[in-house]
ZADO-1210 file (C-alpha; in nm, 4 decimals, padded with zeros to 6 digits):
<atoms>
<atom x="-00.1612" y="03.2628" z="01.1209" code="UNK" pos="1"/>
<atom x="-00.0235" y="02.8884" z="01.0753" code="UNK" pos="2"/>
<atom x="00.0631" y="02.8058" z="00.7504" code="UNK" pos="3"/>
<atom x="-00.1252" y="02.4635" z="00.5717" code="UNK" pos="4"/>
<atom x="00.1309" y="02.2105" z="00.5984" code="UNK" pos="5"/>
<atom x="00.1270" y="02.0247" z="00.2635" code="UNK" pos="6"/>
<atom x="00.2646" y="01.8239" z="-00.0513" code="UNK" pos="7"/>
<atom x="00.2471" y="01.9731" z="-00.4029" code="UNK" pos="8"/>
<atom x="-00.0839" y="01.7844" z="-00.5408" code="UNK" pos="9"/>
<atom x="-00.2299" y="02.0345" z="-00.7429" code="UNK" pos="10"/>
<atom x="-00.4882" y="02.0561" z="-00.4246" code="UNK" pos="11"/>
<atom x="-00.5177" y="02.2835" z="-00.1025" code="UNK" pos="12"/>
<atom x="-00.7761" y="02.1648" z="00.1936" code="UNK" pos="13"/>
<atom x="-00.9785" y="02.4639" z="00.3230" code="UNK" pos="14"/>
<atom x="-00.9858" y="02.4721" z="00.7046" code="UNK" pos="15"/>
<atom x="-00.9796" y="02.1365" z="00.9351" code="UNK" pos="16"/>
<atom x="-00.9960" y="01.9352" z="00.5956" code="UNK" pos="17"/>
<atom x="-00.6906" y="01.7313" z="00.4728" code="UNK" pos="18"/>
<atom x="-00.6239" y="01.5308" z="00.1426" code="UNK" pos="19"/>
<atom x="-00.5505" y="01.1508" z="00.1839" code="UNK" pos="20"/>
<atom x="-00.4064" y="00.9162" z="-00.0679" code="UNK" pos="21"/>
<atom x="-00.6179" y="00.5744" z="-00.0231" code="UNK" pos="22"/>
<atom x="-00.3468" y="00.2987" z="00.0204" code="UNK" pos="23"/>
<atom x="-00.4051" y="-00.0339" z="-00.2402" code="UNK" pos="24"/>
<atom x="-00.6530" y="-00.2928" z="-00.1244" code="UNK" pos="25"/>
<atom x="-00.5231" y="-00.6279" z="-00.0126" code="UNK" pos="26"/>
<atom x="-00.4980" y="-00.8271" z="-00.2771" code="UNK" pos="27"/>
<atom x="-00.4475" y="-01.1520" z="-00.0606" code="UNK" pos="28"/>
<atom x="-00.5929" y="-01.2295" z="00.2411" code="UNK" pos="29"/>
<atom x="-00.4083" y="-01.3162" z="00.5801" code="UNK" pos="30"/>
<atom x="-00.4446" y="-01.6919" z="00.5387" code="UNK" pos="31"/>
<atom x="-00.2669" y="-01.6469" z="00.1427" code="UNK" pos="32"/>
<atom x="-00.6216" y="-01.6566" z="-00.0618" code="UNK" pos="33"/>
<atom x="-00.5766" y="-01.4192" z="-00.3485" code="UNK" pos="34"/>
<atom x="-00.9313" y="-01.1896" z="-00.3501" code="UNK" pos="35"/>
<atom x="-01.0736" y="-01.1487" z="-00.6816" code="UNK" pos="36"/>
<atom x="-01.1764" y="-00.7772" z="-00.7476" code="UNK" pos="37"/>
<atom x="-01.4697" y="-00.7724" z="-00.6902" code="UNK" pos="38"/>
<atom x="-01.4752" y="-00.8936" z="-00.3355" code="UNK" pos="39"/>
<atom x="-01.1805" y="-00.6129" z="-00.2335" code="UNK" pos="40"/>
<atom x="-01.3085" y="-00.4168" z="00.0446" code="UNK" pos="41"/>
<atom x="-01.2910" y="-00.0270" z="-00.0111" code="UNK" pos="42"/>
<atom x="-00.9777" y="00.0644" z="00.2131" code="UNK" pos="43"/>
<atom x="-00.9401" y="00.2074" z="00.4978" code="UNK" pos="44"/>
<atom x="-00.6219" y="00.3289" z="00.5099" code="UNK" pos="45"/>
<atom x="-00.4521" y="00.6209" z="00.3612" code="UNK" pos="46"/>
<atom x="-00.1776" y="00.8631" z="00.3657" code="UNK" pos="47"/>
<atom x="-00.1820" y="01.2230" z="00.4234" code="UNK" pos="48"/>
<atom x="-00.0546" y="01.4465" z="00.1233" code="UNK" pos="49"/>
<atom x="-00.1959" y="01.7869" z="00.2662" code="UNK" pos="50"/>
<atom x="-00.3344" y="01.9787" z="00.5358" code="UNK" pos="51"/>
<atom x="-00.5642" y="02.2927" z="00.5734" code="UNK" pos="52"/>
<atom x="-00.4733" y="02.5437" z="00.8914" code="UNK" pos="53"/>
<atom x="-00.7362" y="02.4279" z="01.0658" code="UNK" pos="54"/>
<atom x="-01.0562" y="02.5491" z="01.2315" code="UNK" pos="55"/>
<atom x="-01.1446" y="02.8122" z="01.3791" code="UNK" pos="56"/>
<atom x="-01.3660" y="02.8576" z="01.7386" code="UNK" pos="57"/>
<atom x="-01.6440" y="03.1570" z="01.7608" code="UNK" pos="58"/>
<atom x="-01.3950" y="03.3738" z="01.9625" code="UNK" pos="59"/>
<atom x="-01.1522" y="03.3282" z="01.6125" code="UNK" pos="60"/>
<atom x="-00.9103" y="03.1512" z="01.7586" code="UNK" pos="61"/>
<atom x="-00.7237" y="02.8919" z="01.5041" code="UNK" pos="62"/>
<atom x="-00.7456" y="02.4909" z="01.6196" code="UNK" pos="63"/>
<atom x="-00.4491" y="02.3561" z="01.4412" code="UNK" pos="64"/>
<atom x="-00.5112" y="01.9725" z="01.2279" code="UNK" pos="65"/>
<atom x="-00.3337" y="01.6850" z="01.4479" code="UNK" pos="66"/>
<atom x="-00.2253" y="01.5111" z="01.1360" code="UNK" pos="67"/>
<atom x="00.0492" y="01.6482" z="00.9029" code="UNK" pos="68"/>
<atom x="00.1348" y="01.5308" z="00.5364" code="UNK" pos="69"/>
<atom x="00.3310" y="01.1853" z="00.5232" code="UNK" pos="70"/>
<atom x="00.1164" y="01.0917" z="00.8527" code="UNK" pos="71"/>
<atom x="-00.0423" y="00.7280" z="00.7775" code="UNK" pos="72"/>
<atom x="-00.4237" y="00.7273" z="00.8674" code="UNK" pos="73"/>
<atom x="-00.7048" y="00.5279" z="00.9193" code="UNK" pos="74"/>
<atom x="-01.0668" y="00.6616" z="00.8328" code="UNK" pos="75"/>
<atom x="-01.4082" y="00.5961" z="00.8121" code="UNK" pos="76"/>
<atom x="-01.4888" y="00.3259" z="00.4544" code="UNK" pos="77"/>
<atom x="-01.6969" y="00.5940" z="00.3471" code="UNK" pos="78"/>
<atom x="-01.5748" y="00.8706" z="00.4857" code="UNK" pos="79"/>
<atom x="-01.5201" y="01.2071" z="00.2912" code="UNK" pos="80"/>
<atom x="-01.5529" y="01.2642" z="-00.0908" code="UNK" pos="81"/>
<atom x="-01.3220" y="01.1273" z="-00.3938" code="UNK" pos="82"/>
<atom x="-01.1453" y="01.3775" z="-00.6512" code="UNK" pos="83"/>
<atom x="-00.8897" y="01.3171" z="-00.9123" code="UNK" pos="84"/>
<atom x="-00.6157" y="01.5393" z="-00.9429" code="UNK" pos="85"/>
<atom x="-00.3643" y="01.4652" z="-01.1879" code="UNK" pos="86"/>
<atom x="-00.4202" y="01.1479" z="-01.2613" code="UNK" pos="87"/>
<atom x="-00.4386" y="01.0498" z="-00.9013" code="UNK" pos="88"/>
<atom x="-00.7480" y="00.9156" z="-00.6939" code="UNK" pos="89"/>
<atom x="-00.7585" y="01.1064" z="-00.3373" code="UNK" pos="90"/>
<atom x="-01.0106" y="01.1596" z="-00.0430" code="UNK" pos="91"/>
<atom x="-01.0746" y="01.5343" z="00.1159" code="UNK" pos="92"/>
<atom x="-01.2321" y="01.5010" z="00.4336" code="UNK" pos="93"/>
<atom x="-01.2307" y="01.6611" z="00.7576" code="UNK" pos="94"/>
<atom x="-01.0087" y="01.6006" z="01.0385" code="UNK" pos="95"/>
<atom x="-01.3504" y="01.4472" z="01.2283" code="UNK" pos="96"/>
<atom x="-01.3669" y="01.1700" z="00.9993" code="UNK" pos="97"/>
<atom x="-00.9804" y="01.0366" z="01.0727" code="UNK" pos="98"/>
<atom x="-01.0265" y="00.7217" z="01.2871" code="UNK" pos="99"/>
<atom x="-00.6718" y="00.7410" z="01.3991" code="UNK" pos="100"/>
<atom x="-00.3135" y="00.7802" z="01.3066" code="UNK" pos="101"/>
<atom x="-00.0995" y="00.4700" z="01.2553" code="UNK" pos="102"/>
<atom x="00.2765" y="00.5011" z="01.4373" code="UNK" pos="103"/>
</atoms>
């Protein structure tokens, strides 16, 4: 059995979900315009603190998650659900909802 790959959060995904850390908004736009607050965009962007085992098919056999903690991410602006743990705003989603992984 493959062990969860993770960072201690106070938080273990189940299955093919991991836990991302949104990154800050941009507070200042390409062109140097500072963007008030309530223009910010929800971001997009996020780092990966943990990561379940993954899924598994009908015959039982385990699909490993293609991301690992410290991967940087981009996902879906609505994608998964928020939780606080310990102070700290994070996303659990599935691996489905990952957009792609940022080298």
């Amino acid at each position: 059995m493959a062990k969860a790959k993770s960072v201690d959060v106070g938080i273990r995904p189940l299955e093919d979900r991991v836990v991302v850390e949104p990154l800050e908004a941009e507070e200042k736009s390409a062109g140097g315009i500072y963007i008030p607050e309530a223009a910010k965009q929800k971001p997009q962007r996020g780092t990966v603190l943990a990561v379940g085992p993954g899924r598994r098919t009908e015959s039982g056999e385990l699909i490993p998650v293609s991301v690992s903690a410290g991967d940087v991410v981009v996902y879906g602006r609505y994608a998964g659900n928020d939780v606080e743990v310990n102070g700290r705003d994070l996303k659990v989603m599935r691996e489905s909802d990952l957009l792609a992984k940022i080298s």
